[in-house]
C-alpha positions as CSV (number, residue, x, y, z in Angstrom):
1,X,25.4,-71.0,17.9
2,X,23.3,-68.4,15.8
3,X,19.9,-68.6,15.2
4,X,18.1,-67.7,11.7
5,X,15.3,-69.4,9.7
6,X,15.4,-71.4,6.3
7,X,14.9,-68.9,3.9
8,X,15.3,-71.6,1.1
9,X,15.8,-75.2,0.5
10,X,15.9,-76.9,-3.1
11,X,15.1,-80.8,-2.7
12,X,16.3,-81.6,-5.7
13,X,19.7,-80.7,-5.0
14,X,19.3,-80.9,-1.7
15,X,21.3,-77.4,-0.6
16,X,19.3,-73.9,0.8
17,X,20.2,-71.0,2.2
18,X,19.7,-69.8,6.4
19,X,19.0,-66.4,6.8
20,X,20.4,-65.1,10.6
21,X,19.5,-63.0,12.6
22,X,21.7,-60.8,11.0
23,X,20.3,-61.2,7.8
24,X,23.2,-62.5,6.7
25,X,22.6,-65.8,4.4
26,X,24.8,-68.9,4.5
27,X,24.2,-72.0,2.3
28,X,24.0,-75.7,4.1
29,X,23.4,-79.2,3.2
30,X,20.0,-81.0,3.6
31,X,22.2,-84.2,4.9
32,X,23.5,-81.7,7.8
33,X,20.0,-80.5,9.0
34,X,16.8,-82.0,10.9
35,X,14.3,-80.2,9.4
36,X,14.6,-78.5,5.6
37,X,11.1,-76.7,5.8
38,X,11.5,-73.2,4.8
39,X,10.2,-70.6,7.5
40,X,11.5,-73.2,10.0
41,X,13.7,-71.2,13.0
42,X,16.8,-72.9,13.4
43,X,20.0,-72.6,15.3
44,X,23.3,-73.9,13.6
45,X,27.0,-73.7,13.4
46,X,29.4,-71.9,10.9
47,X,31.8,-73.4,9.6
48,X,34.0,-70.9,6.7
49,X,30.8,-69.7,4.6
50,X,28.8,-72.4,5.5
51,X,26.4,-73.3,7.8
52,X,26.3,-77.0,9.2
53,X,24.3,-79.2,12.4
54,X,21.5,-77.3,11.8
55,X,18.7,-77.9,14.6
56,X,15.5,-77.0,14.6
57,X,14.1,-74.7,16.9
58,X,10.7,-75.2,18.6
């Protein structure tokens, strides 16, 4: 699983963007995600472009 951070998260349509470690950027859904504060370090899966069971870091 790769780690990154929320580099964005819009509430109002409820999608952001993960930056990895890579600095590669995938998009994700707040609805697959425990946490949606930007900064937040994360780890996640990919599935096609998109990055999904997001889990927060600590």
């Amino acid at each position: 699983m790769p780690l990154g951070r929320i580099a964005f998260y819009n509430r109002v349509d409820g999608v952001g963007i993960i930056a990895d470690e890579d600095g590669e950027r995938r998009p994700f859904s707040g609805m697959e995600t425990q946490t949606v504060r930007e900064g937040e370090r994360v780890v996640f899966e990919v599935v096609g472009a998109k990055a999904t069971n997001v889990i927060a870091v600590r």
